[in-house]
C-alpha positions as CSV (number, residue, x, y, z in Angstrom):
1,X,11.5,-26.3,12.5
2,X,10.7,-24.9,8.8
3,X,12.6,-22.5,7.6
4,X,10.7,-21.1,3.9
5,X,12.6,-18.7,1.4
6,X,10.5,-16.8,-0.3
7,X,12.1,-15.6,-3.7
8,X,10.9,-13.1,-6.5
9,X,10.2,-14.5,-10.2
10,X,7.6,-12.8,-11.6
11,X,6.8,-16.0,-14.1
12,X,6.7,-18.1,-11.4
13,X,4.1,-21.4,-12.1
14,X,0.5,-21.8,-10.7
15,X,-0.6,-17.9,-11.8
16,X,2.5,-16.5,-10.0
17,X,1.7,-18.5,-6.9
18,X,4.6,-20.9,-7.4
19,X,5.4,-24.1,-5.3
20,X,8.0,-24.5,-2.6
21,X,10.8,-27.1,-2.8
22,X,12.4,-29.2,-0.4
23,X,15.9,-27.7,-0.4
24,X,17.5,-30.3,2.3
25,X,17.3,-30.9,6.3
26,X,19.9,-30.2,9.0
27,X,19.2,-31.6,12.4
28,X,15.5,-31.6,12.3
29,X,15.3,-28.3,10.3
30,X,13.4,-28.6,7.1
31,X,14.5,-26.1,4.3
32,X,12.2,-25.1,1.3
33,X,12.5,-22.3,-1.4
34,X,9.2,-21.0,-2.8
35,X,9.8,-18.7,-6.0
36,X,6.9,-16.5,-6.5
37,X,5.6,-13.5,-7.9
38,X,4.2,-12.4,-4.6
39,X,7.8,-11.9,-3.1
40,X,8.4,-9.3,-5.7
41,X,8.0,-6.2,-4.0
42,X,7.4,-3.0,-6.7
43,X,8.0,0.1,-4.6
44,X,5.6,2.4,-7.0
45,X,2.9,0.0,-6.9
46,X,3.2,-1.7,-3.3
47,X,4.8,1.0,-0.9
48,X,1.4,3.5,-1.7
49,X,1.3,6.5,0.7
50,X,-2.0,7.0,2.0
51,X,-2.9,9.5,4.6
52,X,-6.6,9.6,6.7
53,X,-8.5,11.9,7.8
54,X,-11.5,11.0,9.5
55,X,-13.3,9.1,7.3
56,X,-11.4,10.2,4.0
57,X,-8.5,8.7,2.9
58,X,-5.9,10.0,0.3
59,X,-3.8,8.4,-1.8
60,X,-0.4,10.3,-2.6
61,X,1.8,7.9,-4.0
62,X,1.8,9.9,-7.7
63,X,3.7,12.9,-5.7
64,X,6.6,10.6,-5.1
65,X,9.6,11.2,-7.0
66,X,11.6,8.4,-7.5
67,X,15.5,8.1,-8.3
68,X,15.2,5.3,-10.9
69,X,14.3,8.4,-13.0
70,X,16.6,10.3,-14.3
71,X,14.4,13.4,-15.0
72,X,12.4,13.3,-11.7
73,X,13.0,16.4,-9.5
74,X,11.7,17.0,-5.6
75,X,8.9,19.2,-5.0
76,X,10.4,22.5,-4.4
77,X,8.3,24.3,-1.6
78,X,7.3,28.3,-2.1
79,X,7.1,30.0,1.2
80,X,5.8,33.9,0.5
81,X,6.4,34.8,4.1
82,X,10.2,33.6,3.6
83,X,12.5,36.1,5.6
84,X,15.5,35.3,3.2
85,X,14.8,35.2,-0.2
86,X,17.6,32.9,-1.0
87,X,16.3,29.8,0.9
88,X,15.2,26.8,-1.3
89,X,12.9,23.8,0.2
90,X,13.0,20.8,-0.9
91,X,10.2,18.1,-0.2
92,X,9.6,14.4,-1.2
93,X,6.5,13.0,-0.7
94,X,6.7,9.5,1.0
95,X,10.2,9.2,0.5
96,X,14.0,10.7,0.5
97,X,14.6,13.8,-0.7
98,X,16.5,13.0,-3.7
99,X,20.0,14.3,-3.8
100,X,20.4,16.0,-7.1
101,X,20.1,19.7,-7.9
102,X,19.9,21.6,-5.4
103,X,19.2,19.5,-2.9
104,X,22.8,17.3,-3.3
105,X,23.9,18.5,0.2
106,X,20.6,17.5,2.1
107,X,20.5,14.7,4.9
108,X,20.6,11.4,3.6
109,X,17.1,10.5,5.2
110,X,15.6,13.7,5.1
111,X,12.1,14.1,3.2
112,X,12.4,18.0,3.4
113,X,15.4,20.1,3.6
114,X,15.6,23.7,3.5
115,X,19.5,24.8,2.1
């Protein structure tokens, strides 16, 4: 058996390919870690949300809002036929609602929440 751990360096040798190493062997298991830039994963540029439909396909990964920045805010939803006036929505697109503002009471893994 081969066991292979793949770790993220973005510098990593042979155009970011890198090159595993032999790491040691236990009872016929061969250990090897392989630092490349492929392992890095970049959630903005690599976790894209895409939607189809029918032949067209949308990309709407630039509606995320992400909490690595400070000043990003969810999407706050209008709803003219509202029966109260006082409800908010809240809406993340392709991710958590993020749990500032107004929305600091909503569901931990909720992308919408109406407080």
């Amino acid at each position: 058996m081969t066991i292979i751990n793949f770790q993220c360096n973005k510098t990593a040798s042979n155009k970011g390919r890198g090159n595993p190493v032999f790491a040691g062997e236990t009872d016929c298991t061969y250990y090897f870690n392989w630092d490349t830039a492929f392992a890095c994963v970049k959630e903005k540029e690599d976790l894209l949300c895409r939607v189809r439909d029918g032949s067209k396909h949308y990309d709407l990964s630039r509606l995320t809002k992400y909490p690595e920045l400070s000043n990003s805010e969810n999407w706050e939803v209008v709803d003219d036929q509202a029966t109260q006036s006082d409800m908010r929505y809240y809406l993340n697109i392709c991710h958590k609602v993020l749990k500032r503002g107004g929305a600091a009471n909503c569901p931990e893994d909720a992308s919408f929440c109406a407080v």
